[in-house]
C-alpha positions in Angstrom: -16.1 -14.2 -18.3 -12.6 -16.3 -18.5 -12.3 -17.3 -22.0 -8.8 -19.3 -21.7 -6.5 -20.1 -18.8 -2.9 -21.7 -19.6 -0.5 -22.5 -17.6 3.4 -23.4 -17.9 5.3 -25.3 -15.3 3.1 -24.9 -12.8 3.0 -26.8 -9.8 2.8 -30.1 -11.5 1.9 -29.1 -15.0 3.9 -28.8 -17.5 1.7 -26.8 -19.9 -1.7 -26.6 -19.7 -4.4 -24.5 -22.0 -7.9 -25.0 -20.8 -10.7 -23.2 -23.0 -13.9 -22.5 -20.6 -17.4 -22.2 -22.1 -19.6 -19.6 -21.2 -22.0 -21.4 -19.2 -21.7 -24.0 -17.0 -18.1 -25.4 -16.5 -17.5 -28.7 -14.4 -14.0 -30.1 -13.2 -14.0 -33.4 -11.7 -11.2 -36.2 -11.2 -10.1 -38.8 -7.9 -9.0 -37.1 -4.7 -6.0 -35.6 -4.8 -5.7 -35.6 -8.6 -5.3 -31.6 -8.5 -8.4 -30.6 -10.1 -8.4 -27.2 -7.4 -4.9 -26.2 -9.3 -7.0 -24.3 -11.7 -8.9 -22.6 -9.5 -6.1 -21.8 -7.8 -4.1 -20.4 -10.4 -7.1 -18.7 -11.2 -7.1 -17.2 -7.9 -3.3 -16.1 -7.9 -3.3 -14.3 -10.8 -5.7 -11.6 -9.5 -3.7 -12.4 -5.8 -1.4 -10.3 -4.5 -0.2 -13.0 -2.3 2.2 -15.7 -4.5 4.2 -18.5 -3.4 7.1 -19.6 -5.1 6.6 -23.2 -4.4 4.3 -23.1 -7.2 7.2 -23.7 -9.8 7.6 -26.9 -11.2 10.8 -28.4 -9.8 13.7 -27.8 -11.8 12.5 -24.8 -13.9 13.2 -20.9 -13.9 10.0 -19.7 -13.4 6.0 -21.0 -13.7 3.8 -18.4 -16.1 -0.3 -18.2 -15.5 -2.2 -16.3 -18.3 -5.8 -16.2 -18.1 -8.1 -14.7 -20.8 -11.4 -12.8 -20.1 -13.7 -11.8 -22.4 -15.3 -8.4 -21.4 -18.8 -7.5 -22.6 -19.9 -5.4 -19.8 -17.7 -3.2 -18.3 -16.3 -0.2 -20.1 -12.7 0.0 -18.7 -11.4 2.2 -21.8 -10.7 5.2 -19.1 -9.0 2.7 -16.2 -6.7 1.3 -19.6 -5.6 5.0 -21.1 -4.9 6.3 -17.2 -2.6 2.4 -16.9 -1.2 2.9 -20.5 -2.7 -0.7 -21.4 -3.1 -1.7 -24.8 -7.2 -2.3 -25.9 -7.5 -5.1 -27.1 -11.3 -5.1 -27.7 -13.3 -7.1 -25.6 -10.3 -9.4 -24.7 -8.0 -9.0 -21.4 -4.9 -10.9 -21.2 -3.9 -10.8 -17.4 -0.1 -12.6 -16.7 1.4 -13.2 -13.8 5.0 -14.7 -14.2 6.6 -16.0 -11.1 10.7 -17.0 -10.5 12.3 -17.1 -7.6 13.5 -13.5 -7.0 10.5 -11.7 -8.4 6.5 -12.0 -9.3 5.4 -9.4 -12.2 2.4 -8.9 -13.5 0.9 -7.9 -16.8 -2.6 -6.5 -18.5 -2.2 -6.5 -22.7 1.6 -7.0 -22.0 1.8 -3.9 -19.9 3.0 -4.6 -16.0 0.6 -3.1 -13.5 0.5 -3.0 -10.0 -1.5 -5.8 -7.8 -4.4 -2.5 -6.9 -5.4 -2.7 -10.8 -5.8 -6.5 -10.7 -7.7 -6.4 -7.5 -10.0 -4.0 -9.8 -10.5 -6.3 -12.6 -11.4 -9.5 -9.7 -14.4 -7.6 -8.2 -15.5 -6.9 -12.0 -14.9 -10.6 -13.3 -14.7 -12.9 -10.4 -15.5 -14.3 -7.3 -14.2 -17.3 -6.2 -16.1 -19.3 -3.6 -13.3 -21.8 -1.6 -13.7 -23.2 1.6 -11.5 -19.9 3.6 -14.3 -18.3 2.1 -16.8 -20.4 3.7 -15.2 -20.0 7.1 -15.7 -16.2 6.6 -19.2 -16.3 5.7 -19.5 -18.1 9.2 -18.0 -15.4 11.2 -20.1 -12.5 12.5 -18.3 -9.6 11.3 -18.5 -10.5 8.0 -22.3 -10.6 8.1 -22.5 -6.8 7.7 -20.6 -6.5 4.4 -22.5 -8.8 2.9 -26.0 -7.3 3.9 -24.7 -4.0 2.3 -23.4 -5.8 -1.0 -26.2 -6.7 -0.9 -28.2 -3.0 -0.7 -25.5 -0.9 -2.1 -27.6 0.5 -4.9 -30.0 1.9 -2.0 -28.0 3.1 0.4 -24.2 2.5 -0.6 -23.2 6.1 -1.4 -25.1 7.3 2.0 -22.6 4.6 3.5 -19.6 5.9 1.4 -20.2 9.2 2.9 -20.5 8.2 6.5 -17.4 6.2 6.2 -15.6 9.1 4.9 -17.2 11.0 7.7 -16.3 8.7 10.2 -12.3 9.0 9.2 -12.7 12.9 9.7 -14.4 12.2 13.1 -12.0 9.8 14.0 -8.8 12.0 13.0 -10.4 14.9 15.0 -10.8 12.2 18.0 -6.8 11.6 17.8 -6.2 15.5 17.2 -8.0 16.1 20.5 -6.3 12.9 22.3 -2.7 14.5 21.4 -3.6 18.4 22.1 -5.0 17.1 25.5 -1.2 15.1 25.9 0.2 18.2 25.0 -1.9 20.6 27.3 -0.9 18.1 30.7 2.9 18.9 30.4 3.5 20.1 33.7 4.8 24.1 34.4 8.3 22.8 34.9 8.2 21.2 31.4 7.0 24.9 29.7 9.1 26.9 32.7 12.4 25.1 30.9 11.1 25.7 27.3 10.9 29.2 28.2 14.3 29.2 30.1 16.3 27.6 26.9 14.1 30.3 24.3 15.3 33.2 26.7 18.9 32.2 27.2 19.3 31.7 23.2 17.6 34.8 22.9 19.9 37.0 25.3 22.6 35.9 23.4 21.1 37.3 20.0 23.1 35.2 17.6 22.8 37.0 14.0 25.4 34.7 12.6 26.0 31.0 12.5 29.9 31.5 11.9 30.3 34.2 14.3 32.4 31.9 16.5 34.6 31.1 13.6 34.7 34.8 12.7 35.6 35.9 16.1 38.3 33.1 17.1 40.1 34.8 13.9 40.3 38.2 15.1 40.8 37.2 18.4 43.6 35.2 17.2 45.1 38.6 15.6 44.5 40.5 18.8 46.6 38.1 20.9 49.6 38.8 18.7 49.2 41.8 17.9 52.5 43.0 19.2 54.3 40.3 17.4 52.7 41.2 13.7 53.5 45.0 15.0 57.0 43.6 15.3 57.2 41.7 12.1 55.3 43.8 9.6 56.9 46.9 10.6 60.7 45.3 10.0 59.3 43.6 6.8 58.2 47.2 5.9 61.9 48.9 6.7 63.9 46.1 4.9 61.6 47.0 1.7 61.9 51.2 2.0 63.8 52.1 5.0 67.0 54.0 4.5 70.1 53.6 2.8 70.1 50.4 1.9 67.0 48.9 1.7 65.9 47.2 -1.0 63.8 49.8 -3.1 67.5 51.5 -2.5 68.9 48.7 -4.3 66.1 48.2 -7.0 66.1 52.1 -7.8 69.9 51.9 -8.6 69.4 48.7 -11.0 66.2 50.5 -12.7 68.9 53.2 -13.7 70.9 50.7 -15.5 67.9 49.3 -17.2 67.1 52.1 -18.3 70.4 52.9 -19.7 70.7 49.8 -21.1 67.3 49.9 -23.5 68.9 53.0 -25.1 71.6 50.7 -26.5 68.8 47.9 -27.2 65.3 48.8 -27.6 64.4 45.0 -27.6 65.2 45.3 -23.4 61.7 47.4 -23.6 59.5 44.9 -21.9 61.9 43.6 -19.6 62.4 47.1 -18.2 58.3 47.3 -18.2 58.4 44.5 -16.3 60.8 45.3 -13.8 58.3 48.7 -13.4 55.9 47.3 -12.8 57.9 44.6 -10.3 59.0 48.1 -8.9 55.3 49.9 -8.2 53.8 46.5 -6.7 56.7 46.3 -3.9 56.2 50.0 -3.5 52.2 49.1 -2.7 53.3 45.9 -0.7 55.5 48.3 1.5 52.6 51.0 2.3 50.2 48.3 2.8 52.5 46.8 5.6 53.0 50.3 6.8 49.5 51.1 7.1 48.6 47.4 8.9 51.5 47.7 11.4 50.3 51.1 12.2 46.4 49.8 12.9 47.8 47.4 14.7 46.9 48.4 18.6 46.8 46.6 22.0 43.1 46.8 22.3 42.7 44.7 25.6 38.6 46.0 26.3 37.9 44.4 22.7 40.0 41.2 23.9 38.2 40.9 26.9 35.2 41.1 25.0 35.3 38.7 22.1 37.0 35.8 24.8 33.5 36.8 27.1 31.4 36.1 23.9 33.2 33.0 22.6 32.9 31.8 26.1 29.6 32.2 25.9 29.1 30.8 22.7 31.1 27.5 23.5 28.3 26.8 26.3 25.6 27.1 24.1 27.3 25.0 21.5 28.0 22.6 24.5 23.9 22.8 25.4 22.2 23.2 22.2 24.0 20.7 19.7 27.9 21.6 18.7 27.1 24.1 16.1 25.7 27.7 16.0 23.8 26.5 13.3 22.4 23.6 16.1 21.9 25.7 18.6 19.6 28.5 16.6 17.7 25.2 15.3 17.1 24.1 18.6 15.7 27.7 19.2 13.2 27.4 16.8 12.3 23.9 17.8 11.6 24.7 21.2 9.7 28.0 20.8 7.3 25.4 18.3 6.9 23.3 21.4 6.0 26.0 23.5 3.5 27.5 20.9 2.0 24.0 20.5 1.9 23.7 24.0 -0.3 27.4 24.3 -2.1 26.2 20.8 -3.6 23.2 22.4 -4.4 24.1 25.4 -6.4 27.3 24.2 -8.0 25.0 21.0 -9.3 22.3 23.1 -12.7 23.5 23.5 -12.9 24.7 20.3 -12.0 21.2 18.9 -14.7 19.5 21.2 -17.1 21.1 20.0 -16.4 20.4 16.4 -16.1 16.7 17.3 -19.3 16.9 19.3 -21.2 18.9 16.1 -19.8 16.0 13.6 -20.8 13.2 15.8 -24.5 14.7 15.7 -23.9 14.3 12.4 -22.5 10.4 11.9 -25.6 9.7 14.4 -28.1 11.1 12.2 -26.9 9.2 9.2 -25.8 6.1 10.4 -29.7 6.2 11.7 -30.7 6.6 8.9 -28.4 3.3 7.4 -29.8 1.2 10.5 -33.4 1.7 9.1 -32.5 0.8 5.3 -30.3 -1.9 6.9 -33.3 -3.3 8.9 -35.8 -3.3 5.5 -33.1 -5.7 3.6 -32.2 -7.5 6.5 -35.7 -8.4 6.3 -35.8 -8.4 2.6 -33.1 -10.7 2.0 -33.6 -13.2 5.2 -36.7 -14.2 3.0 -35.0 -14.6 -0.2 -32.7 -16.9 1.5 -35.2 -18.9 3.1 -37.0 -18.8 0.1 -33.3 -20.4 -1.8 -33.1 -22.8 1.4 -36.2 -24.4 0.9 -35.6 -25.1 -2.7 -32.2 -26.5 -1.7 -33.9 -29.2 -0.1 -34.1 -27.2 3.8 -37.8 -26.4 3.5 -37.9 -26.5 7.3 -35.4 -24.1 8.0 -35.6 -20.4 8.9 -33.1 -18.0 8.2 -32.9 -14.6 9.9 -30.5 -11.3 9.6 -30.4 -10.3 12.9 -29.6 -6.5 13.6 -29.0 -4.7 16.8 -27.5 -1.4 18.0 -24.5 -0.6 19.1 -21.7 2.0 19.5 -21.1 4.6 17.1 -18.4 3.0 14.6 -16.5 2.8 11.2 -19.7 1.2 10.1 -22.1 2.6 11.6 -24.7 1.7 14.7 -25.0 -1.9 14.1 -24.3 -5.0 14.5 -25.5 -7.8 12.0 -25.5 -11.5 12.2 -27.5 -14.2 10.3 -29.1 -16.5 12.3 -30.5 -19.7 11.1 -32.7 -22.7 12.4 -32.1 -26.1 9.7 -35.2 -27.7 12.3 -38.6 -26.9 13.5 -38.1 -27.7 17.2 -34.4 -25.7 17.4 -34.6 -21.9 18.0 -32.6 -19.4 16.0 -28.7 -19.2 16.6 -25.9 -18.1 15.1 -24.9 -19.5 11.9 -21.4 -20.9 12.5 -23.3 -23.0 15.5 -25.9 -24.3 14.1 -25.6 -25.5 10.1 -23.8 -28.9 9.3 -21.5 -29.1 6.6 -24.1 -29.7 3.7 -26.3 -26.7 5.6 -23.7 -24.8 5.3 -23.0 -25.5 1.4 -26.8 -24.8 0.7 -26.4 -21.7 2.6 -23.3 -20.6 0.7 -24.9 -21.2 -2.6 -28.3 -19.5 -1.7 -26.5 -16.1 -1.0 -24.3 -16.5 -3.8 -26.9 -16.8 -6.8 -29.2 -14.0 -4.5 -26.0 -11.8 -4.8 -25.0 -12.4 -8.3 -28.5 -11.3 -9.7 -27.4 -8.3 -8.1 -23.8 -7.6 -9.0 -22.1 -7.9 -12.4 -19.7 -10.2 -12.0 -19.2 -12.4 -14.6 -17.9 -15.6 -13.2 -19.0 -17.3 -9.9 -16.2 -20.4 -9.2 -17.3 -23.1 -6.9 -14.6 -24.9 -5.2 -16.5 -28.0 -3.7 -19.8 -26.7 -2.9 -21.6 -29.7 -2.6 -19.6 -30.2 0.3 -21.6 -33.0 2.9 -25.1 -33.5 0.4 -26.0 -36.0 -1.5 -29.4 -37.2 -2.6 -32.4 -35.0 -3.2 -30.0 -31.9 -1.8 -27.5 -32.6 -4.8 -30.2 -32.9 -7.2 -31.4 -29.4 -6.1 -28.1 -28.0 -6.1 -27.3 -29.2 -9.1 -30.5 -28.0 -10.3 -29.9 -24.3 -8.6 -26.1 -24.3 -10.1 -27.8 -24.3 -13.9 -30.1 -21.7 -13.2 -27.1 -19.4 -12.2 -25.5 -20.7 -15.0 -28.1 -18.9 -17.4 -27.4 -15.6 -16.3 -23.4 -16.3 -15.4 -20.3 -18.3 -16.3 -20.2 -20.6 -13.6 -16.8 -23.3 -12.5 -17.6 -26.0 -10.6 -15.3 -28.6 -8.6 -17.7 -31.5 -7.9 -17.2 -35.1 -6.3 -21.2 -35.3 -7.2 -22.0 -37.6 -10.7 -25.8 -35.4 -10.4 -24.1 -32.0 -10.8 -21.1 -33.0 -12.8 -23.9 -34.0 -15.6 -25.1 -30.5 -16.2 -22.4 -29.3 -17.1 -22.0 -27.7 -20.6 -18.4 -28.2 -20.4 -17.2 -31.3 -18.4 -13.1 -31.2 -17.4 -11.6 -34.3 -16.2 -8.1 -33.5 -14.4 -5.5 -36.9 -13.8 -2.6 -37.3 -11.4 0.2 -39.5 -13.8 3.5 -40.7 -11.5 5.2 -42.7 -13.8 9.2 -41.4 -14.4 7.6 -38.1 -13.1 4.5 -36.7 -11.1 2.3 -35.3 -13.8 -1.2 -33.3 -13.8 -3.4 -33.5 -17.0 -6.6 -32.0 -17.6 -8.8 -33.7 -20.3 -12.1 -32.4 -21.7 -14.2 -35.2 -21.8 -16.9 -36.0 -24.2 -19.1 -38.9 -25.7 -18.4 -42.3 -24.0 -15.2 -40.8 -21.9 -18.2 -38.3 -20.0 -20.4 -41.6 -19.5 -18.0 -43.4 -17.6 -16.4 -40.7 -15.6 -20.0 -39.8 -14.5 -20.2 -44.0 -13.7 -17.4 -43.5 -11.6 -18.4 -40.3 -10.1 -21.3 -42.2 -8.9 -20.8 -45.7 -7.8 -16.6 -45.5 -7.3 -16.4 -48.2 -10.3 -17.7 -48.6 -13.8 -20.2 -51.4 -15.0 -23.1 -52.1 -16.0 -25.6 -50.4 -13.6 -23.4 -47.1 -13.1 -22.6 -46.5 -16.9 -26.7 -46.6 -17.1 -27.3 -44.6 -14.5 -24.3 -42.2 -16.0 -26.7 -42.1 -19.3 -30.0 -41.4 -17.6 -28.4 -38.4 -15.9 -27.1 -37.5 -19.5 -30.6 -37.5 -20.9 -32.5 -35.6 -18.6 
């Protein structure tokens, strides 16, 4: 249940720590007081969906904390998987909003808006009037008639639905091999043209080109670096006076010199070893100038296979690397192409063999749907009629259709509020005080059934009055036994039940201000006086007291 909500520049509200009983909770106040801003906060905490107009003007950021107190869900697993803090039965949920960010925290620890979405199907649902306007529509009807029966045939409906997304991806496997199996012969004659022509040319090496343009560079001068290596060669160790001529004559006086002076030692090594290097230098220019040949068939060949390369570079993307990608993207294409076209049938027939299958068990949901249609149409009518619509027949209407997410059927509730009108749909029918009674009698069917903690009522007495508010009023305290229940009432009848009575006040006097109040004693007496005649005197503050003592 929610323990504790506080708020801190919020809206209108400064700071704000409300403490909610367990039972039954009433807010109440004059229109347009704000007495739905803690419902609302209420509501965007768990919310992925925050405004930032919801920070007081003129401050950083606006803080919502809201305490539950959990006696009924074990969530010690969910907490050591999110590295939350346990902090017994008590679950401090923050949201803290500023204008650049929204974070969220459980026990201190942020978490993502999927957890909190968790924890609001555990602890709360909040009935508003969007809420309303879905119960009207149609295609809501079906989720609620399965809420309603998941603990009979839920998990057979989990399985289907899981079933259904493997049918459905098989569907759109089949839709694209079937694309892929129309592409005309021209379309896989091409493929085949580009895979051959890469193919013929039987690239091993992405840098071939850069390989070849360097011996072909060699080739194309070859009689200039015959020229130039072979006179480098003679200068070194031609004849008389060359310069190993020249260097042999000045290792003689080196030589003679280190007699005199043995410290000339490693200079003389060093002009040895000066000596052998130029002596290798000179037979490896010998040796290259004598390779060197006027190979004109190898020429010819190398320019015949850059040319060739430099077209496929052109075609295939720039790059050797490009073009042998390329290559293996179009033989995948043409693989697919002979993939799909010979899997077809075989993927029909798996589709056809699962949709036996969603058929048979989404017959088998239509009949357990058809029993609690039945089942619960009653227990509404039953809940209407106690709401002060004894008259009125309520029916969950379902009817076949095509095979889908889930399921055969369609389900819509169907009510008649009069004896003479015939049933129609529900969103045509029910007034706005029909519809309230309708709201509240599937809400206190369902929450027998669930284990949510706290049902919130924003307004539900919406268009009653009389011996319909007395019964509603009299149905909210019966939910109220079994759940925390928070109620938004304009009604003096239902505000009196409460166990917990919040009065909420609009102040503009150097600022616009929100207050809530608890009110007790002679403060509840005349708020309940006002509540039900607009003014306080005599005859409402005794009518405020005979409400009090029933």
């Amino acid at each position: 249940m929610i323990k504790q909500v506080r708020l801190k520049d919020y809206i209108l509200i400064d700071e704000l720590c409300a403490n909610f009983d367990s039972r039954l909770n009433i807010i109440t106040g004059e229109t347009g007081a704000g007495k739905s801003i803690i419902l609302n906060a209420i509501d965007m905490v768990f919310s992925a969906r925050v405004s930032k107009d919801v920070i007081k003007t003129g401050c950083d950021k606006a803080v919502i904390e809201v305490v539950l107190e959990n006696t009924k869900h074990n969530l010690t697993n969910l907490f050591e998987e999110n590295g939350i803090d346990n902090l017994g039965s008590e679950i401090v949920i923050t949201k803290e909003i500023t204008q650049n960010s929204v974070r969220s925290r459980i026990n201190g620890t942020l978490v993502n808006q999927e957890l909190l979405k968790n924890l609001r199907t555990l602890f709360v649902d909040i009935h508003s009037q969007h809420q309303t306007y879905t119960f009207l529509q149609p295609q809501y009807h079906i989720n609620l008639l399965d809420s309603y029966a998941k603990d009979v045939y839920g998990n057979i409906l989990d399985d289907y639905k899981d079933n259904y997304k493997e049918y459905n991806n098989l569907c759109n496997e089949l839709e694209n091999l079937k694309n892929k199996a129309t592409a005309t012969d021209s379309q896989i004659d091409f493929l085949k043209f580009q895979i051959n022509e890469i193919e013929e040319a039987n690239i091993q090496n992405p840098n071939e080109d850069e390989e070849l343009g360097q011996e072909l560079e060699v080739l194309e001068n070859a009689e200039k670096l015959k020229e130039l290596t072979g006179s480098a060669y003679w200068a070194i160790n031609g004849d008389d006076g060359s310069i190993l001529d020249g260097l042999t004559r000045i290792k003689s006086d080196i030589s003679k010199a280190v007699g005199f002076d043995k410290s000339l030692d490693e200079i003389n090594q060093q002009f040895l070893d000066v000596l052998e290097n130029l002596k290798d230098v000179s037979s490896s220019l010998r040796d290259y100038s004598q390779s060197l040949d006027n190979d004109t068939q190898r020429l010819n060949d190398i320019q015949e296979r850059l040319f060739l390369l430099d077209k496929l570079k052109h075609k295939y993307g720039g790059t050797l690397e490009n073009v042998l990608q390329n290559y293996e993207q179009f033989c995948s294409e043409l693989n697919s192409i002979e993939f799909s076209t010979q899997n077809i049938d075989d993927l029909q027939e798996k589709i056809t063999q699962k949709k036996e299958e969603l058929l048979k068990t989404a017959q088998i949901i239509s009949e357990h749907r058809k029993d609690y249609a039945q089942v619960l149409s009653v227990l509404i009518q039953d809940k209407l009629a106690v709401l002060e619509l004894p008259k009125s027949r309520f029916c969950i209407n379902v009817t076949e259709k095509d095979l889908s997410p889930n399921g055969i059927d369609n389900v819509e509730f169907l009510i008649s509020t009069n004896v003479s009108e015939d049933l129609k749909p529900l969103a045509k029918v029910a007034s706005g005080g029909e519809i309230s009674r309708v709201m509240l009698a599937i809400k206190s069917i369902f929450a027998q059934t669930d284990d949510i903690d706290t049902v919130i009522f924003d307004e539900i007495d919406t268009g009653i009055s009389g011996k319909a508010t007395q019964s509603v009023a009299d149905e909210i305290v019966e939910l109220s036994k079994t759940h925390q229940v928070i109620v938004i009432t304009h009604q003096a009848i239902i505000a009196s039940k409460a166990n917990k009575h919040f009065y909420v006040r609009k102040s503009q006097e150097n600022e616009t201000k929100v207050e809530v109040y608890v009110l007790t004693g002679d403060n509840r007496i005349k708020a309940l006086a006002e509540l039900a005649s607009g003014t306080i005197n005599e005859q409402s503050v005794e009518f405020a007291k005979s409400l009090l003592n029933k």
